[in-house]
C-alpha positions as CSV (number, residue, x, y, z in Angstrom):
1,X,0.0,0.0,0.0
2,X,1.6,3.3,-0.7
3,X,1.0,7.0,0.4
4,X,2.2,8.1,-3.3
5,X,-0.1,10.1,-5.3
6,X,1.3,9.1,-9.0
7,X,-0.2,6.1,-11.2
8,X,-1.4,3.5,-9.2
9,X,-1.5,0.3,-10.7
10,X,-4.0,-2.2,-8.6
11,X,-4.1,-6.2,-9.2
12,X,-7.0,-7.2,-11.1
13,X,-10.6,-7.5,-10.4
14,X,-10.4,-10.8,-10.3
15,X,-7.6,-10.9,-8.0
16,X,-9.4,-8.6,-5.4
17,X,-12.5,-10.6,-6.0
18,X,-10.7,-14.0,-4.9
19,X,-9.3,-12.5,-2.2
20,X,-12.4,-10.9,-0.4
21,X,-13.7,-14.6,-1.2
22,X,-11.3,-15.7,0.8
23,X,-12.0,-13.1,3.8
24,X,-15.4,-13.7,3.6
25,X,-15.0,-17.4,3.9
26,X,-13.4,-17.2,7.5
27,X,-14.9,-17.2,10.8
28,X,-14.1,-14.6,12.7
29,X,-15.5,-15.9,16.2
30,X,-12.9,-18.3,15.9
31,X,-10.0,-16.6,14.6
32,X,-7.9,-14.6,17.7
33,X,-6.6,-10.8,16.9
34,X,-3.4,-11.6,16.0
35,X,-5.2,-14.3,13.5
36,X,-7.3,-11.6,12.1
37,X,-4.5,-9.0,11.9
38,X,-2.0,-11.6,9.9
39,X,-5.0,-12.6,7.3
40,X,-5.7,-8.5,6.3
41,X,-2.1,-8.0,6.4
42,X,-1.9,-11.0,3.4
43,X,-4.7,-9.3,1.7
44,X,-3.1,-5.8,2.1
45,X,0.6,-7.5,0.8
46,X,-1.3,-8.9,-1.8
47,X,-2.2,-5.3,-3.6
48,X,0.5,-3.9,-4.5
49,X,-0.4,0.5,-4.3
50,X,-3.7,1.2,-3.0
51,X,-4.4,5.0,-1.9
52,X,-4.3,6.0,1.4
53,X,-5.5,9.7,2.3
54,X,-4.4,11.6,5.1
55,X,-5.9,14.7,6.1
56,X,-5.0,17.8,8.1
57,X,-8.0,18.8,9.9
58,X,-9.1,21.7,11.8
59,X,-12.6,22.1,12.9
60,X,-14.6,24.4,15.1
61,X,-15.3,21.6,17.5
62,X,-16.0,18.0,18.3
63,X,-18.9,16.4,20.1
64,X,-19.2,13.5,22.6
65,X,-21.7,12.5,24.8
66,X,-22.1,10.0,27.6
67,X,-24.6,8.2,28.9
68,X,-25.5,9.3,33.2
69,X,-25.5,6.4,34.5
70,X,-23.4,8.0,37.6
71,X,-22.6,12.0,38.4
72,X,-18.9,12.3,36.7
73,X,-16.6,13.9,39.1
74,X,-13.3,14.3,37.6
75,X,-11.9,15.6,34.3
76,X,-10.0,12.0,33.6
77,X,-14.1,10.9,33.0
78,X,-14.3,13.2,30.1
79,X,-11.5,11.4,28.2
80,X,-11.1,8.3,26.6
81,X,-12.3,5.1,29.4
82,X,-9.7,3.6,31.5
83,X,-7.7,0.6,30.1
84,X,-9.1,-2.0,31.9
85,X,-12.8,-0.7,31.1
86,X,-12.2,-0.4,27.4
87,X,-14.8,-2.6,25.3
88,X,-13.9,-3.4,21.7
89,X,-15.1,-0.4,19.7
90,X,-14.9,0.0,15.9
91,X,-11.6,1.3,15.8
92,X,-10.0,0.0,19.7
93,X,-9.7,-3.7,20.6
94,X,-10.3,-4.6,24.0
95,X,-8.4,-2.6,26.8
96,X,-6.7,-0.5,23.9
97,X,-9.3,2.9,23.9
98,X,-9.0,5.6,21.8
99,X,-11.4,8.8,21.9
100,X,-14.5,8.7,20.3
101,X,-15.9,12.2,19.2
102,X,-18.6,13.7,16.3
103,X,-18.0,16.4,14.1
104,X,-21.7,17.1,14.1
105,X,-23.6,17.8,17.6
106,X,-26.8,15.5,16.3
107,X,-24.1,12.6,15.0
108,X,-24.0,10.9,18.5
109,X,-27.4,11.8,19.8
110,X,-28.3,9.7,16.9
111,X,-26.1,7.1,17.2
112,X,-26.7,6.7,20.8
113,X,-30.5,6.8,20.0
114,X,-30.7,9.2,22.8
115,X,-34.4,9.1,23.8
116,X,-36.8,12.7,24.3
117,X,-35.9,14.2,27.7
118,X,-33.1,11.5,28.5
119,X,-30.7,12.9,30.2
120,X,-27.3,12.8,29.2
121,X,-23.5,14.5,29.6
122,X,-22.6,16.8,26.5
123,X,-18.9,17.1,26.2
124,X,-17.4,19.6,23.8
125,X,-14.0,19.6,22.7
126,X,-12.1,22.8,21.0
127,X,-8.5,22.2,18.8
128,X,-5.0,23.2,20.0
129,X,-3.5,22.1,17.1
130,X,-4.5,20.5,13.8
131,X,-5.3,16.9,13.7
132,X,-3.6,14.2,11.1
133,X,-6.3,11.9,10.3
134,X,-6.1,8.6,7.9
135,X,-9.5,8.5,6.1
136,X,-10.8,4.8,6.0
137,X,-13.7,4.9,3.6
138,X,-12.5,6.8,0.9
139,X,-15.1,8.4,-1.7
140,X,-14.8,9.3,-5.8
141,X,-12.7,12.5,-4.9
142,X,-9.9,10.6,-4.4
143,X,-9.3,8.8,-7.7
144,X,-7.6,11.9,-9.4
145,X,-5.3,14.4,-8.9
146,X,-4.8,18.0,-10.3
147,X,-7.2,16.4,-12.8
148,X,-4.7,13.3,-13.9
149,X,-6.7,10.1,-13.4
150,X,-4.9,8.0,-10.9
151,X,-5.7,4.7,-12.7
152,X,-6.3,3.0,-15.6
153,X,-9.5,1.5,-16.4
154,X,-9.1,-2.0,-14.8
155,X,-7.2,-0.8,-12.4
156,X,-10.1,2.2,-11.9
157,X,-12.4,-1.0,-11.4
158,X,-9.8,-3.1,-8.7
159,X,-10.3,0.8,-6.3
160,X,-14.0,0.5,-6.6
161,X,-14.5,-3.0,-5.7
162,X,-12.0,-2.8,-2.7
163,X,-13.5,0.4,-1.5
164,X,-16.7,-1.1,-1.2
165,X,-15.5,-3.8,0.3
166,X,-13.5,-1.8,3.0
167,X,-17.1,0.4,3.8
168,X,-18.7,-2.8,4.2
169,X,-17.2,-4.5,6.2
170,X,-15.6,-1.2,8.6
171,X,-19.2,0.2,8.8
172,X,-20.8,-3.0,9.4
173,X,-24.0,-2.6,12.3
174,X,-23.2,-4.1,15.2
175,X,-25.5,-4.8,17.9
176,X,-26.1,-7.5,21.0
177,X,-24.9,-11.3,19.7
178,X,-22.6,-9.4,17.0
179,X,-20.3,-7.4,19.3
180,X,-17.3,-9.3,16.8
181,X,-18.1,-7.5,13.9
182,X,-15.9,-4.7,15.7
183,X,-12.9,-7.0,15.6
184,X,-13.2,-6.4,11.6
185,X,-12.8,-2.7,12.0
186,X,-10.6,-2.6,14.8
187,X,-8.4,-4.7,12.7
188,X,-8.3,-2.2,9.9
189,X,-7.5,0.3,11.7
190,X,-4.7,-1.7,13.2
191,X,-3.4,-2.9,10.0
192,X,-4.2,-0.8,6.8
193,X,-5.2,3.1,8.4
194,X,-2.3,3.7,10.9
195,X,1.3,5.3,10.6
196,X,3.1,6.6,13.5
197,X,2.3,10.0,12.1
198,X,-1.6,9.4,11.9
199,X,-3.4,11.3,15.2
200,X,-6.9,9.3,14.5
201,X,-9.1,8.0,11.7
202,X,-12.0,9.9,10.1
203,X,-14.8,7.1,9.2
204,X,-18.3,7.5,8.5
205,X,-21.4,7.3,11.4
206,X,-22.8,4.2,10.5
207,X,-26.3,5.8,11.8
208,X,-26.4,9.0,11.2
209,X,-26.4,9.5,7.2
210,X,-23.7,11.8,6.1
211,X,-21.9,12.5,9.2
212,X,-18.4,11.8,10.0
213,X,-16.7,10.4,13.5
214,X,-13.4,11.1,14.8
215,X,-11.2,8.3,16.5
216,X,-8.3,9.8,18.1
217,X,-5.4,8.1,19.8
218,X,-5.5,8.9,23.2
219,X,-1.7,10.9,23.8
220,X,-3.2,12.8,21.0
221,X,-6.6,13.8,22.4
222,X,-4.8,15.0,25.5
223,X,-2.4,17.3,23.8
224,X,-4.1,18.6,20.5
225,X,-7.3,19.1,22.1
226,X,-8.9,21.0,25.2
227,X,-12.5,20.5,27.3
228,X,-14.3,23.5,26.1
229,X,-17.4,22.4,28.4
230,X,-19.5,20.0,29.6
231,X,-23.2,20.0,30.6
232,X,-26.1,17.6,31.5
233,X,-28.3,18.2,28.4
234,X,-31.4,16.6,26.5
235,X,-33.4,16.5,23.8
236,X,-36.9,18.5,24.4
237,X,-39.5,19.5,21.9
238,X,-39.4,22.8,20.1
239,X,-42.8,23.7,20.9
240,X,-42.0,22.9,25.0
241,X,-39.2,25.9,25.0
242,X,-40.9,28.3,22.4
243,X,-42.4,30.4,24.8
244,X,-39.6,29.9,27.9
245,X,-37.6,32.4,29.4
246,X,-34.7,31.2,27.8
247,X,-32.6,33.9,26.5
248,X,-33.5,34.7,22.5
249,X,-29.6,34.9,21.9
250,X,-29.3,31.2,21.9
251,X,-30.6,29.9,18.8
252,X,-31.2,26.1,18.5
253,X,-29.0,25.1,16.0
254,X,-29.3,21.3,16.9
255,X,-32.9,20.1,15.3
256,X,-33.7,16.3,14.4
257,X,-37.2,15.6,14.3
258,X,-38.8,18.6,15.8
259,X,-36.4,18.8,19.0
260,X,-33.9,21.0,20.5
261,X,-31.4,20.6,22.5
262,X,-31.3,22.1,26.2
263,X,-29.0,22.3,28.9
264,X,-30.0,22.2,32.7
265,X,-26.2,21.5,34.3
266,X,-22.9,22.6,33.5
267,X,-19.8,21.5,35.5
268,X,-16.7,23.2,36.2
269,X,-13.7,22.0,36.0
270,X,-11.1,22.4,38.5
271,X,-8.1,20.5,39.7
272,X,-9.9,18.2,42.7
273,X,-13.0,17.6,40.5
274,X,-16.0,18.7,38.7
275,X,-18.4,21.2,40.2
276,X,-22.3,21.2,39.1
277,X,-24.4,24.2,38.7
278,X,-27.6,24.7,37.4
279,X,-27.9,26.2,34.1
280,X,-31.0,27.5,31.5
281,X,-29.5,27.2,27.9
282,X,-30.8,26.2,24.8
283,X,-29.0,25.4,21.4
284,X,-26.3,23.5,19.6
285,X,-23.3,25.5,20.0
286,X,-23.2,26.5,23.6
């Protein structure tokens, strides 16, 4: 696999079709990490140049939000989990966490399928520095340069199939029975997206259409990024807050089917802990 933007000759279709055959044809309940890792790492040996895109980012802000199942008292609780909590994720193995974070405020509401007046922490993150991201599902933009196509017609073809087979099987939907699934994506991530350069991957929310996530290495999280805030927020109806003494100068800019977000707590942060106070606020960019 190479980084290098010139002509990029891939093996045939055929070729990349027998070998996704293959992949397919393994059980992956069976097969340990390492297992996994070794049998993408044969497929990746096996393509000879395949493009990899790396981006230097810089947003506004990144979302994150938690589920309250307990009042969070220190700032280490905004950050990626703790080792030995860690559940496999789609881009972490077990015990191996990374940051999850949204470039959209509705992306992990959605994903979360955060209910109507459920309660949950809203964490906000702001940029130090830029952020060097792989991108794992790559889309038509990327199969020219400076208007020079960067392959020919059956290699054009090999790109196409491959792609499609790396969104389906990183954005796969997982859910209770198929918690393995993640061991697919993790696995990428492990094996095709990551340099020691690389800060994070940029992949697609598998349930919120058209929204992207953020994966960040955790050293990284900690030094490119800062807490900008965090509340206790929820979804509420427009029409519930419409006539409110909320101040007019927030404007909900967070809507998904009718609702709004508000905020009732907001904790500051300080060296022994986090300290709660009540809060009236309504909108997406507090």
């Amino acid at each position: 696999m190479s980084n290098n933007n010139e002509h990029l000759n891939l093996p045939s279709p055929a070729h990349i079709l027998r070998c996704i055959e293959e992949w397919r044809s393994y059980d992956l309940r069976k097969l340990s990490d390492v297992e996994i890792d070794a049998n993408l790492v044969s497929f990746l040996d096996s393509l000879g140049e395949y493009v990899l895109t790396t981006k230097r980012k810089t947003v506004p802000c990144l979302w994150r939000i938690r589920s309250m199942d307990y009042l969070l008292k220190s700032e280490s609780e905004l950050w990626e989990p703790p080792v030995d909590k860690t559940p496999m994720g789609r881009c972490n193995a077990e015990k191996n966490p990374v940051l999850y974070t949204s470039l959209k405020l509705k992306t992990p509401f959605e994903e979360l399928k955060v209910k109507p007046d459920e309660p949950v922490y809203l964490i906000k993150y702001k940029q130090r520095t830029p952020l060097n991201l792989r991108t794992v599902v790559l889309s038509d933009k990327n199969t020219s340069i400076s208007g020079r196509k960067l392959f020919d017609d059956q290699s054009f073809i090999s790109h196409l199939i491959l792609r499609d087979f790396i969104r389906s099987e990183f954005l796969k939907p997982v859910g209770k029975g198929t918690e393995f699934l993640h061991r697919i994506s993790a696995s990428m991530t492990r094996t095709w997206f990551d340099d020691d350069d690389i800060d994070g991957w940029l992949y697609p929310s598998v349930h919120s259409v058209n929204d992207l996530n953020i994966a960040l290495k955790p050293n990284v999280a900690r030094s490119k990024l800062e807490i900008d805030s965090v509340r206790i927020a929820k979804m509420v109806d427009k029409k519930s807050v419409a006539k409110s003494n909320i101040s007019a100068s927030k404007q909900p800019l967070f809507n998904m089917m009718k609702m709004v977000i508000k905020s009732d707590f907001k904790a500051e942060i300080k060296e022994d802990g986090l300290y709660w106070f009540p809060c009236n606020e309504l909108g997406g960019d507090f």
